[in-house]
Z-matrix of the N, CA and C atoms (Angstrom, degrees):
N
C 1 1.455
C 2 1.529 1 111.17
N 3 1.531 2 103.50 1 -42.09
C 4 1.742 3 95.30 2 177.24
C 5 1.771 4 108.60 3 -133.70
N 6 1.355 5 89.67 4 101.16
C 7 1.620 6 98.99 5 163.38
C 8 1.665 7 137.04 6 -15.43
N 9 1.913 8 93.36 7 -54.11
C 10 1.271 9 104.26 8 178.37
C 11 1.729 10 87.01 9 177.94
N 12 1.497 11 89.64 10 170.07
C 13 1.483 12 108.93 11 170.65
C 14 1.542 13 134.55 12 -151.12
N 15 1.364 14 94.06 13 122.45
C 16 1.436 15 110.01 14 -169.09
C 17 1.268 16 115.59 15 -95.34
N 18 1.219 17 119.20 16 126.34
C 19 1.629 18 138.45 17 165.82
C 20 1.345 19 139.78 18 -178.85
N 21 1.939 20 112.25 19 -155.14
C 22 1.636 21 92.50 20 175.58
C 23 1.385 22 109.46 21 -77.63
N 24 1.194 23 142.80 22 149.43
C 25 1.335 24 148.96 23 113.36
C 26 1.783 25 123.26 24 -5.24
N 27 1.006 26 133.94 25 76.67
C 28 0.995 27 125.04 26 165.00
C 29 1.556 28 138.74 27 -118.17
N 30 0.989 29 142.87 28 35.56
C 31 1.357 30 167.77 29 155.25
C 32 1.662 31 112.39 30 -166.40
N 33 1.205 32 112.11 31 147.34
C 34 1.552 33 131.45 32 178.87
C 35 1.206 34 111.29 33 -163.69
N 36 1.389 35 124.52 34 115.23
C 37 1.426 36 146.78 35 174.23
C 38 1.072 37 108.51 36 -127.72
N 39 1.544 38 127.09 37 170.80
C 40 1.299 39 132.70 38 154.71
C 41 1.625 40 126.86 39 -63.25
N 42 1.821 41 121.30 40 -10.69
C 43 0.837 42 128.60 41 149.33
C 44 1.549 43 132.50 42 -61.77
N 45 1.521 44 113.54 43 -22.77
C 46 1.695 45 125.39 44 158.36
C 47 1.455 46 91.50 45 149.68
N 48 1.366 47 99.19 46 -164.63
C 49 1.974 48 110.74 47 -173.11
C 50 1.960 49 92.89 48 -118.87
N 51 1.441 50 95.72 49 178.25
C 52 1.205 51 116.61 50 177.82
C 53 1.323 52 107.74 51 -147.95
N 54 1.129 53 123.16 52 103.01
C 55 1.790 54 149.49 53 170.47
C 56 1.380 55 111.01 54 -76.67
N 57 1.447 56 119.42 55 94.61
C 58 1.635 57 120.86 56 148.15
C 59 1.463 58 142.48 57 -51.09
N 60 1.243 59 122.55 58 89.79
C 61 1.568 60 121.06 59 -163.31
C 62 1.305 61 98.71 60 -124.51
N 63 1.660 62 93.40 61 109.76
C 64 1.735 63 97.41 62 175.26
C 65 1.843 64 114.34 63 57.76
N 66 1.667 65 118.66 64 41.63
C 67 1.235 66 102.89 65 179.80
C 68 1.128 67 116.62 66 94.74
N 69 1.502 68 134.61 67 -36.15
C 70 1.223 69 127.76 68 -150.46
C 71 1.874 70 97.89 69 -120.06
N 72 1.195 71 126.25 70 109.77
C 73 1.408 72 136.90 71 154.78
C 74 1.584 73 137.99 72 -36.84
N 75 1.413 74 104.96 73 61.87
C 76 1.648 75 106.11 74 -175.84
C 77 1.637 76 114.87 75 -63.12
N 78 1.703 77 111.89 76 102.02
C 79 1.409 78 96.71 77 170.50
C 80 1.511 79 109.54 78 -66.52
N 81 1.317 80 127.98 79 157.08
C 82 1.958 81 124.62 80 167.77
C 83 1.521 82 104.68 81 -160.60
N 84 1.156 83 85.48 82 110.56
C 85 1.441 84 100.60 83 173.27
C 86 1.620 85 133.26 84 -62.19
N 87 0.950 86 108.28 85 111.13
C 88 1.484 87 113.46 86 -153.11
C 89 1.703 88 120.79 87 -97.48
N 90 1.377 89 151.39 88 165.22
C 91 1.245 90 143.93 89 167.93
C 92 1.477 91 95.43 90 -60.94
N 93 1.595 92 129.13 91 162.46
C 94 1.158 93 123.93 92 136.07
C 95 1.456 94 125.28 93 -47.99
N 96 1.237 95 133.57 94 -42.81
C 97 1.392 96 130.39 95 -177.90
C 98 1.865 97 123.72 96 -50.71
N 99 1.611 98 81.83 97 -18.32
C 100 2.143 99 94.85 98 -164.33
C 101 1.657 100 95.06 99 -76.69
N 102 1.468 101 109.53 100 -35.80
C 103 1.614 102 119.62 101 172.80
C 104 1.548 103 120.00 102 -40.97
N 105 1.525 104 111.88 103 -31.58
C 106 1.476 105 120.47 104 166.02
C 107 1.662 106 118.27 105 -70.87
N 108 0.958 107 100.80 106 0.36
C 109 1.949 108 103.28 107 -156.74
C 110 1.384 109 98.80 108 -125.36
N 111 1.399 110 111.66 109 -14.60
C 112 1.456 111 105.39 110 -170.01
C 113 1.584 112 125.75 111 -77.91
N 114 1.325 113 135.22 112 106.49
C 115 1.810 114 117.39 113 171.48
C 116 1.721 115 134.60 114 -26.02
N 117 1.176 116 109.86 115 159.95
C 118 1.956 117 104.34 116 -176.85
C 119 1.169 118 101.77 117 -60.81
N 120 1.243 119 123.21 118 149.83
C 121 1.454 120 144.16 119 144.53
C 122 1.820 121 109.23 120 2.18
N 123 1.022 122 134.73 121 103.14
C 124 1.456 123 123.90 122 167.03
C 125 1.487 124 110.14 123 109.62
N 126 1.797 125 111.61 124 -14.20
C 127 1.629 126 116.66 125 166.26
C 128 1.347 127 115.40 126 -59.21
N 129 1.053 128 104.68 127 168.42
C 130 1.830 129 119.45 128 154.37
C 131 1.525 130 117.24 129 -64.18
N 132 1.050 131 121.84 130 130.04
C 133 1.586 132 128.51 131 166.55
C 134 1.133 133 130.23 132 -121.23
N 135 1.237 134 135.30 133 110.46
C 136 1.555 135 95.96 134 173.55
C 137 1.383 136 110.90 135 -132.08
N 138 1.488 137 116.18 136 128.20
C 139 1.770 138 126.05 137 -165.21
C 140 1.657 139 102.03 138 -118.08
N 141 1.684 140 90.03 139 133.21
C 142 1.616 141 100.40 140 168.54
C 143 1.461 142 106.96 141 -78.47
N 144 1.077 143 123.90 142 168.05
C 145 1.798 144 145.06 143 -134.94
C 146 1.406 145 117.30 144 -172.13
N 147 0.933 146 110.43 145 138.68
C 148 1.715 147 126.81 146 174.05
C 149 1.434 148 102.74 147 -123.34
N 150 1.218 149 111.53 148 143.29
C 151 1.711 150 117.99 149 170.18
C 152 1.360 151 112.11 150 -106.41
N 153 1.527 152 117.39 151 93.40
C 154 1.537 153 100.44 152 176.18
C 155 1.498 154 102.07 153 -84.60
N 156 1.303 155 114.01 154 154.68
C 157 1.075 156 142.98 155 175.79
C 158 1.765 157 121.25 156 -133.25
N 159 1.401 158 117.63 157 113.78
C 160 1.243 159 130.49 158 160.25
C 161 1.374 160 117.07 159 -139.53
N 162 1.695 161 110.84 160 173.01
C 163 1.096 162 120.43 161 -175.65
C 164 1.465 163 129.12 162 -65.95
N 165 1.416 164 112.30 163 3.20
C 166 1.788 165 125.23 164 -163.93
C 167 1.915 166 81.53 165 -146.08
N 168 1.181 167 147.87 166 -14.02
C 169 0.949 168 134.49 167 178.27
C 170 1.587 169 133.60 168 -161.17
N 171 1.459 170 118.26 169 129.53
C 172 1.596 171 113.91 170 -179.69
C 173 1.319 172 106.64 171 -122.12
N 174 1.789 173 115.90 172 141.94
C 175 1.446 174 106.18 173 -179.63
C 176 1.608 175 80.95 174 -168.20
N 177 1.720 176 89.15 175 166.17
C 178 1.411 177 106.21 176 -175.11
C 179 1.665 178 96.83 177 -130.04
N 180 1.819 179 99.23 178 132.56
C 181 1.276 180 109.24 179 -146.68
C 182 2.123 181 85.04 180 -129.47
N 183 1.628 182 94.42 181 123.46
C 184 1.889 183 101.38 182 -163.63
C 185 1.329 184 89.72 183 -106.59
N 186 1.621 185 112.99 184 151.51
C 187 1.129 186 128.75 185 165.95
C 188 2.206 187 100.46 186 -134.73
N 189 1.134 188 85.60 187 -179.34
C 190 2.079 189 101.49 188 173.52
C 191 1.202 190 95.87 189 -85.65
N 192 1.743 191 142.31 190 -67.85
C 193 0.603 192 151.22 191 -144.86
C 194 1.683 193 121.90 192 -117.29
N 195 1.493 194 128.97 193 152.02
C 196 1.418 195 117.16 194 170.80
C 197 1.834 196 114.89 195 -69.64
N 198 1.718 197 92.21 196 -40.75
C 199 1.613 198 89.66 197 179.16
C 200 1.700 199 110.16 198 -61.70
N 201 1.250 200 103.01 199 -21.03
C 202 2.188 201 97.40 200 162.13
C 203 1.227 202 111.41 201 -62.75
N 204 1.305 203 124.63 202 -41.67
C 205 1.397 204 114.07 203 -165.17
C 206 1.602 205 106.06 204 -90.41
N 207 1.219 206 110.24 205 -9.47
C 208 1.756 207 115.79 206 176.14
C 209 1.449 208 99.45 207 -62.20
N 210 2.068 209 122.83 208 -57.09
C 211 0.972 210 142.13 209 -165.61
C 212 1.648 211 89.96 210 -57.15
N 213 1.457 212 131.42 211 -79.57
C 214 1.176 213 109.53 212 -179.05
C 215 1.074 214 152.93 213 -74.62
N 216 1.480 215 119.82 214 35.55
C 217 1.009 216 136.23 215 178.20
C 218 1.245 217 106.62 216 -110.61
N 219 1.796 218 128.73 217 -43.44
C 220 1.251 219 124.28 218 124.99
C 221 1.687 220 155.18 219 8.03
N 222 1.827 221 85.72 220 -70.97
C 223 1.913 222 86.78 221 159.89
C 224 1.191 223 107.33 222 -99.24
N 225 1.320 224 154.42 223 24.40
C 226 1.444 225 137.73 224 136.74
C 227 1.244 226 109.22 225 -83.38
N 228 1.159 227 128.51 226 6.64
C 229 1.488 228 118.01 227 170.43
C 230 1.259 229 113.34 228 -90.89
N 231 2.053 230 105.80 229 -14.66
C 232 1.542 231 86.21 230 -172.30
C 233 1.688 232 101.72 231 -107.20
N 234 1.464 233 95.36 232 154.75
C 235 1.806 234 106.30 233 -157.69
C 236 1.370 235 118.53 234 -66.85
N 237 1.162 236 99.23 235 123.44
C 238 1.550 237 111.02 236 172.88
C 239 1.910 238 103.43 237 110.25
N 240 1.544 239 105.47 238 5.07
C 241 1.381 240 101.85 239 176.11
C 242 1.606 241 100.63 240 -112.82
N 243 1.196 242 132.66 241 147.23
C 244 1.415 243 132.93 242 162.30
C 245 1.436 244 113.83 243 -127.88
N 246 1.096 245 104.62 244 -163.77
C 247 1.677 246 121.01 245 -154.87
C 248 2.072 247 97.00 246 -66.86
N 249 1.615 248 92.70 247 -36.53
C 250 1.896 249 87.42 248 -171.21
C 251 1.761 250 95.43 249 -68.71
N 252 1.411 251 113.86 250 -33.35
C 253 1.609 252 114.38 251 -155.59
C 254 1.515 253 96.75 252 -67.62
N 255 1.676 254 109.11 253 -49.52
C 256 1.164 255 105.77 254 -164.46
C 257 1.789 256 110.53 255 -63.24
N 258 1.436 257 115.35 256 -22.82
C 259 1.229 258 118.45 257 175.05
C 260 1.487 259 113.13 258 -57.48
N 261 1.329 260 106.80 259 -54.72
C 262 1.857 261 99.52 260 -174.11
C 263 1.508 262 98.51 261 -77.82
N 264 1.308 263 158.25 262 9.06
C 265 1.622 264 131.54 263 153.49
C 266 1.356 265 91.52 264 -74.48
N 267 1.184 266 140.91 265 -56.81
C 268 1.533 267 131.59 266 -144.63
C 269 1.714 268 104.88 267 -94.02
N 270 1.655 269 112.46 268 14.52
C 271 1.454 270 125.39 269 164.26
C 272 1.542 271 103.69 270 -91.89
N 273 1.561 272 102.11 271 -40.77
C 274 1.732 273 97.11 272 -174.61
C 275 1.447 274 131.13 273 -88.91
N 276 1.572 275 98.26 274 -11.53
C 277 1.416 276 116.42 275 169.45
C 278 1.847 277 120.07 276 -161.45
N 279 1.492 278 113.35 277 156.96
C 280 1.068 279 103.63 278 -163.73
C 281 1.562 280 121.21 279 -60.55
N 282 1.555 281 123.80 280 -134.49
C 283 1.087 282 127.33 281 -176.44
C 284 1.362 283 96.86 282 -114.40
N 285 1.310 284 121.07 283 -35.57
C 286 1.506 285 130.65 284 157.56
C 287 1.353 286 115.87 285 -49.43
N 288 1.080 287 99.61 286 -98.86
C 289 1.862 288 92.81 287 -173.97
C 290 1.416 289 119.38 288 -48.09
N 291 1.321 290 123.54 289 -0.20
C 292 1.708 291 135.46 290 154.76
C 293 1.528 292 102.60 291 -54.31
N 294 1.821 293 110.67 292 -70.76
C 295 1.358 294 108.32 293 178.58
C 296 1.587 295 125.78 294 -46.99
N 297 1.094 296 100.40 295 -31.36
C 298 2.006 297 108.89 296 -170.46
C 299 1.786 298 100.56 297 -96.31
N 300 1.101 299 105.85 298 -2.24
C 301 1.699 300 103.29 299 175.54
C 302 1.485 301 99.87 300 -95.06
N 303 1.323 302 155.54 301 -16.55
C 304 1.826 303 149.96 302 -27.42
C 305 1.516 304 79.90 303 135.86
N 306 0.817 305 101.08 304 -104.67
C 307 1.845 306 124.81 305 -165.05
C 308 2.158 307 92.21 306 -58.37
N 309 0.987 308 107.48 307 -49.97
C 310 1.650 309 101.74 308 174.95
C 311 1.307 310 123.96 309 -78.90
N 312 1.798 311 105.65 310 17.49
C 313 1.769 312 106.20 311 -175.27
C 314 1.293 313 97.79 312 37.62
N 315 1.424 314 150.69 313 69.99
C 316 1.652 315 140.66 314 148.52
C 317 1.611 316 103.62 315 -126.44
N 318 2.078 317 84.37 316 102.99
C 319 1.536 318 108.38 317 -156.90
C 320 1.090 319 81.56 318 -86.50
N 321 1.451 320 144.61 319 -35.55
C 322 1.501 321 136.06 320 -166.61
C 323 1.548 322 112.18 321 -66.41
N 324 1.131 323 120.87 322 -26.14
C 325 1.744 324 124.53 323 -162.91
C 326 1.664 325 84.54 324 -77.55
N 327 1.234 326 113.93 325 -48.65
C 328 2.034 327 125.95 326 175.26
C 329 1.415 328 115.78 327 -49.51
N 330 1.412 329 105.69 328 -52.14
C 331 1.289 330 95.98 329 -177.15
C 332 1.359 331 126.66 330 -93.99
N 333 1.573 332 113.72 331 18.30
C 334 2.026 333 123.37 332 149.42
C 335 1.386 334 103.77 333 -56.86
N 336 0.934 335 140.41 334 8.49
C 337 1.303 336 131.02 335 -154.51
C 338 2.021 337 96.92 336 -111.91
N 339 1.416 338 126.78 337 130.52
C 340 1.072 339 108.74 338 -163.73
C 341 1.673 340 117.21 339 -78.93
N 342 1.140 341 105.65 340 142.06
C 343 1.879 342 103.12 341 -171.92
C 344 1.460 343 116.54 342 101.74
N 345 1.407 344 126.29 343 0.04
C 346 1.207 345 127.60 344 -130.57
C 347 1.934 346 97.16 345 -138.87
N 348 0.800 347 128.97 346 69.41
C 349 1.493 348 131.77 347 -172.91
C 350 1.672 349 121.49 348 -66.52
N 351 1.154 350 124.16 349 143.63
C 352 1.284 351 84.10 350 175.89
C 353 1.468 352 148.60 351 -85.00
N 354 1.369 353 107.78 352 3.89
C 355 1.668 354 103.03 353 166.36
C 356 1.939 355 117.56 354 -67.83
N 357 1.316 356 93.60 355 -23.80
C 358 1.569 357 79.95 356 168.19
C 359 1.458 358 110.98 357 -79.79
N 360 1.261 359 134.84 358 -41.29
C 361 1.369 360 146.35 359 175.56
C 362 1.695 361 96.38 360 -26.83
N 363 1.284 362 110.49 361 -55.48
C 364 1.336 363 128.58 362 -142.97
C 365 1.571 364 90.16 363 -98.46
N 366 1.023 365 125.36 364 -37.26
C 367 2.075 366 110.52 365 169.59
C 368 1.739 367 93.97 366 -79.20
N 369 1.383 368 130.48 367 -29.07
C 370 1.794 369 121.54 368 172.65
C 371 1.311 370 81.26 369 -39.14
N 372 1.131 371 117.11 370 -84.42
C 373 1.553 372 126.88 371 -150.48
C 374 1.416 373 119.68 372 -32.89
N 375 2.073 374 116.69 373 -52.49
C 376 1.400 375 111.95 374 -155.69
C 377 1.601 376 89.41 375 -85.56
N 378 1.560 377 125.70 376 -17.82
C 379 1.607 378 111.87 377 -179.84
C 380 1.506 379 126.37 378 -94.46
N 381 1.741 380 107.66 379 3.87
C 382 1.499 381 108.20 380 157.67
C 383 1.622 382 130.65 381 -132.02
N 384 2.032 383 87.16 382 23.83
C 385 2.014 384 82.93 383 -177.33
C 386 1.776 385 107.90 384 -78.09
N 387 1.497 386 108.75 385 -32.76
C 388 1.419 387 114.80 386 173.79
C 389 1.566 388 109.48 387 -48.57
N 390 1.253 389 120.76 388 -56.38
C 391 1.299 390 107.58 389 165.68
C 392 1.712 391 137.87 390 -57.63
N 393 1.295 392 127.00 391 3.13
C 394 1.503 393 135.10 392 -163.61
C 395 1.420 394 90.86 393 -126.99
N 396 1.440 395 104.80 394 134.34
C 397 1.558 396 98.97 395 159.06
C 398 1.527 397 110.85 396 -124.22
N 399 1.219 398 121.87 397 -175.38
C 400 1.589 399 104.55 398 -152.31
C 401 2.251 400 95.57 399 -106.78
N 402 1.578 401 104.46 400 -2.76
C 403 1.026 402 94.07 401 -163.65
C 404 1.719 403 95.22 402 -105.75
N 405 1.587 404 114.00 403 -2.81
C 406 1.321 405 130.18 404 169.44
C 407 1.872 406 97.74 405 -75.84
N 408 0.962 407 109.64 406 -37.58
C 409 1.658 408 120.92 407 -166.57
C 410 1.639 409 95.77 408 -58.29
N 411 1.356 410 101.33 409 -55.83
C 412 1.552 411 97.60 410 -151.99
C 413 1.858 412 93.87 411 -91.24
N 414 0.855 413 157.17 412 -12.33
C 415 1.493 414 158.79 413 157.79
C 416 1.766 415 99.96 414 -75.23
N 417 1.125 416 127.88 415 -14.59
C 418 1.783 417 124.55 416 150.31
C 419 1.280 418 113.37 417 -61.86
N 420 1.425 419 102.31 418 -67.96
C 421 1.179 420 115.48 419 -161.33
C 422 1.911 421 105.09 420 -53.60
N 423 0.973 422 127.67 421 -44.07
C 424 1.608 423 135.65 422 164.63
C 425 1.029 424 114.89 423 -36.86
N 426 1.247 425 100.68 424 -84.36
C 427 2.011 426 108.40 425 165.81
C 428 1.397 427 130.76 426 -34.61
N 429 1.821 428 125.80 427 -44.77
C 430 1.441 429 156.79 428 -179.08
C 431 1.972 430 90.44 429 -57.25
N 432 2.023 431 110.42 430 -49.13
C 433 1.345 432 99.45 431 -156.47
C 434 1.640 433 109.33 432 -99.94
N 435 1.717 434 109.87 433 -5.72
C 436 1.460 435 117.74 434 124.38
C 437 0.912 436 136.59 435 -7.53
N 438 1.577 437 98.55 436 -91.44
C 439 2.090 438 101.56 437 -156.24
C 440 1.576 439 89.60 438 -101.04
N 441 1.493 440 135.65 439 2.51
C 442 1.859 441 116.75 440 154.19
C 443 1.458 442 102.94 441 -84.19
N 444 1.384 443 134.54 442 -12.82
C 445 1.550 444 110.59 443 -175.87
C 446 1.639 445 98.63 444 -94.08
N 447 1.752 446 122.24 445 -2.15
C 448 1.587 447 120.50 446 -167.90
C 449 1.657 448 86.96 447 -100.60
N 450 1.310 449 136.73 448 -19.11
C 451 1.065 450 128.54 449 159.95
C 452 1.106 451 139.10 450 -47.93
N 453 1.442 452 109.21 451 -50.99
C 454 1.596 453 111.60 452 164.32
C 455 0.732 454 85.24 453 -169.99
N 456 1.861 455 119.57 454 118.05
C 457 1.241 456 161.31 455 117.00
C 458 1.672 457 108.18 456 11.55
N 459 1.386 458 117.99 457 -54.99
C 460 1.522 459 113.79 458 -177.15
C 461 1.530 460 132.95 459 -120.53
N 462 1.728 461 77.50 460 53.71
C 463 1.646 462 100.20 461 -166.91
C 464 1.543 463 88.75 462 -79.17
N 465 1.620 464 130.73 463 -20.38
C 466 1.732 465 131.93 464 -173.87
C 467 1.581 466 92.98 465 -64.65
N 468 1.437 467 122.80 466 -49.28
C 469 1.386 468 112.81 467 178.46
C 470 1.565 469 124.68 468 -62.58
N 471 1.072 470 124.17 469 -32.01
C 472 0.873 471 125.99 470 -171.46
C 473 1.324 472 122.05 471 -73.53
N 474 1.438 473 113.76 472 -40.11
C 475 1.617 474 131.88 473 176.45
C 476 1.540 475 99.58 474 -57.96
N 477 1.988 476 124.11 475 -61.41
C 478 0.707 477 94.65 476 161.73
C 479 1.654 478 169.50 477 -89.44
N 480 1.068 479 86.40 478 35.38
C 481 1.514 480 112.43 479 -177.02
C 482 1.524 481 104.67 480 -101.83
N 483 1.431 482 119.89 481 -35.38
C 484 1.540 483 114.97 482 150.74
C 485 1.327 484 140.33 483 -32.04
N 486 1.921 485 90.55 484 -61.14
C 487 1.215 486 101.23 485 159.44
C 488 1.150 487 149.79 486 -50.23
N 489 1.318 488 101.52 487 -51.26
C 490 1.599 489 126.10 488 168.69
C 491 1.858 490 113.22 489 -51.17
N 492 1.618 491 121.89 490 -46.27
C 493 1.376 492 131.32 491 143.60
C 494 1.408 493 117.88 492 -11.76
N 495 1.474 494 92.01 493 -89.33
C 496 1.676 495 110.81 494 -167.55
C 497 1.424 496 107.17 495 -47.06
N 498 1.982 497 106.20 496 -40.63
C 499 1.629 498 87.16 497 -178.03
C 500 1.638 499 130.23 498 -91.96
N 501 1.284 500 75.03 499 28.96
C 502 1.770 501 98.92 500 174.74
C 503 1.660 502 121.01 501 -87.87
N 504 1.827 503 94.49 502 -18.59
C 505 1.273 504 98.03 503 -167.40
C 506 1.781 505 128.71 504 120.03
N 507 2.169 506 95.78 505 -25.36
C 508 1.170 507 103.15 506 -173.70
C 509 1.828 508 103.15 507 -81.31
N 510 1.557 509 114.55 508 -177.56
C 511 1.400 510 100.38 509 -161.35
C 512 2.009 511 89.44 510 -112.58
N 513 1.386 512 120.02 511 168.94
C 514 1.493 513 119.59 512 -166.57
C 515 1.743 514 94.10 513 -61.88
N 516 1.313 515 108.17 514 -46.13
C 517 1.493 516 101.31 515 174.74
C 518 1.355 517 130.07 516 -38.61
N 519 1.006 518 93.94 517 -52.59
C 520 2.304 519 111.61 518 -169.82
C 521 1.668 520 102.13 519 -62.29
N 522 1.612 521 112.45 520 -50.31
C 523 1.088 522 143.13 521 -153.83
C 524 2.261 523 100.43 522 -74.35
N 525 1.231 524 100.96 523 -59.77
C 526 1.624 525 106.16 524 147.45
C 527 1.028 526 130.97 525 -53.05
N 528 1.569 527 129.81 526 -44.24
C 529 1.511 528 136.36 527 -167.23
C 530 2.163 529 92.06 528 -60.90
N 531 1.746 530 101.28 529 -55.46
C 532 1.299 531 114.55 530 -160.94
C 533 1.818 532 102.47 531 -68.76
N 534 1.153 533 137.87 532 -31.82
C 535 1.507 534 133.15 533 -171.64
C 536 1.487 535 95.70 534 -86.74
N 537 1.531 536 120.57 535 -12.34
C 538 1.509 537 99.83 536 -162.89
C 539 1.953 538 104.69 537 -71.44
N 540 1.795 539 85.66 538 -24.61
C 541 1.976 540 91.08 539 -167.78
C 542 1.443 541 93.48 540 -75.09
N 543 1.198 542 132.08 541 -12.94
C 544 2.058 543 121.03 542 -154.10
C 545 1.502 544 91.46 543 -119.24
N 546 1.604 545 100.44 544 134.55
C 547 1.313 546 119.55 545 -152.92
C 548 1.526 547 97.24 546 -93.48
N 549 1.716 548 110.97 547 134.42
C 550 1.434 549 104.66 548 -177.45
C 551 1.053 550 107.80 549 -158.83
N 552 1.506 551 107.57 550 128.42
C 553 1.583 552 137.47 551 -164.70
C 554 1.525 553 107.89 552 -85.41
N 555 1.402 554 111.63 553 167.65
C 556 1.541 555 115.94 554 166.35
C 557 1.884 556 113.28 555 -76.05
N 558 1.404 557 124.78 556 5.81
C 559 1.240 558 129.32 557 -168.72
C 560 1.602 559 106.02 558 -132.34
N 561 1.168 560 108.12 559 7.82
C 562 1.591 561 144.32 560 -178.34
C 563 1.754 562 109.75 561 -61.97
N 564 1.487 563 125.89 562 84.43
C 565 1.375 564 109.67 563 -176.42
C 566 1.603 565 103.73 564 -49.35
N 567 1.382 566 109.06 565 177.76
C 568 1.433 567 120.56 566 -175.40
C 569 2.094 568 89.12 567 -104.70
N 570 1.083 569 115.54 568 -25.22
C 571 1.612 570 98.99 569 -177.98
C 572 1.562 571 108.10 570 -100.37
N 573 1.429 572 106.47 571 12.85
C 574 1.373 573 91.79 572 -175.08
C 575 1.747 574 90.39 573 -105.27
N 576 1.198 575 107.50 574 -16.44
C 577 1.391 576 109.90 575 178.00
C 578 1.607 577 120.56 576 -87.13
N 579 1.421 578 107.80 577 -13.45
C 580 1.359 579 120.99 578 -179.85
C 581 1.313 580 105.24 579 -88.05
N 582 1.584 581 134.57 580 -35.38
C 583 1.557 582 139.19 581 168.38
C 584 1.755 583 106.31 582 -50.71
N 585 1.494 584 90.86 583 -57.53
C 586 1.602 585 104.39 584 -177.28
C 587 1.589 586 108.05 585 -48.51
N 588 1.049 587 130.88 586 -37.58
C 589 1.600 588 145.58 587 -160.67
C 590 1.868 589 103.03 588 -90.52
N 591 1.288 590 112.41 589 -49.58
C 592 1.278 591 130.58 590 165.72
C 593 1.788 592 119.27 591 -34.18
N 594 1.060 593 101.76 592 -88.70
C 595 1.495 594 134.84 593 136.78
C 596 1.434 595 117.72 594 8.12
N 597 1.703 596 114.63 595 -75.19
C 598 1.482 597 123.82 596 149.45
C 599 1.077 598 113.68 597 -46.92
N 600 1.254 599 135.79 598 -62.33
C 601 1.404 600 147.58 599 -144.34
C 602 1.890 601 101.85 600 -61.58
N 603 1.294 602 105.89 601 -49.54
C 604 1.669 603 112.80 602 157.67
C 605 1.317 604 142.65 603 -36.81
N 606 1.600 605 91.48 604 -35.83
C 607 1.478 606 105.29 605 162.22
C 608 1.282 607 128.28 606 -85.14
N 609 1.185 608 122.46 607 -16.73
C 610 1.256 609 136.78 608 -175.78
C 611 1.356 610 134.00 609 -67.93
């Protein structure tokens, strides 16, 4: 139903984002990883989407990319994984190293993922390696680190300023919630953005 969606940015948590288009508030539940990629509070965004639809549930589920949303559309097909499962693998690792964890049978790297054990890891594996090939893997992976670095330019700051967070003590959540409001450029020191982040964090 919806291709993708373009707009402002206005909330981002680890619970998902909410995209303003024309007035109207798309909640979409997102991987943790898309939280790194995302612009400040009040930018432009624009995230591809899947509409699941069932009889006990509707939600709109964001990725960076379409080949993300190919991937999850993918592991909810395979049984015994759904829309939450497929959310935490592609929270704990990308869509890339999904494929090369996939193609390397390494059910354990799959099953860090929360909800995710490894005998299901390990039937993920035998019902989507036929589909992956390894020379599709690595011509993704090129393209994937493409159009997320043409996304926003100062996604390098931002990670590390994550980092720098977490090893402060704060948690990836708190540490996202606080960079999403503080505005940050590709010319953006990383300590002038870490004071700025600090700063909030006091108030909080």
């Amino acid at each position: 139903m919806y291709s993708y969606i373009k707009g402002t940015l206005v909330e981002a948590s680890a619970e998902g984002i909410v995209v303003d288009n024309q007035g109207i508030g798309y909640g979409i539940l997102v991987p943790g990883q898309v939280l790194e990629y995302l612009p400040s509070i009040g930018e432009e965004v624009k995230i591809y989407t899947y509409h699941y639809v069932r009889e006990d549930m509707i939600a709109l589920y964001g990725f960076l990319t379409r080949e993300d949303v190919n991937i999850f559309k993918m592991l909810i097909g395979v049984s015994g994984i759904g829309p939450k499962g497929a959310l935490a693998i592609l929270s704990v690792m990308s869509t890339d190293d999904l494929r090369f964890a996939i193609l390397g049978e390494d059910a354990k790297a799959i099953a860090k993922a929360p909800g995710i054990g490894v005998k299901t890891a390990q039937r993920l594996i035998i019902e989507l390696k036929d589909k992956i090939s390894l020379e599709d893997a690595f011509e993704q992976k090129l393209a994937n680190q493409g159009e997320k670095a043409e996304k926003n330019p100062a996604t390098g700051v931002k990670n590390e300023a994550i980092l720098a967070l977490t090893s402060l003590g704060y948690s990836q959540s708190e540490a996202l919630q606080v960079l999403s409001g503080i505005e940050i450029k590709e010319d953006s020191a990383v300590e002038d953005v870490l004071k700025e982040a600090l700063k909030q964090m006091a108030f909080l």
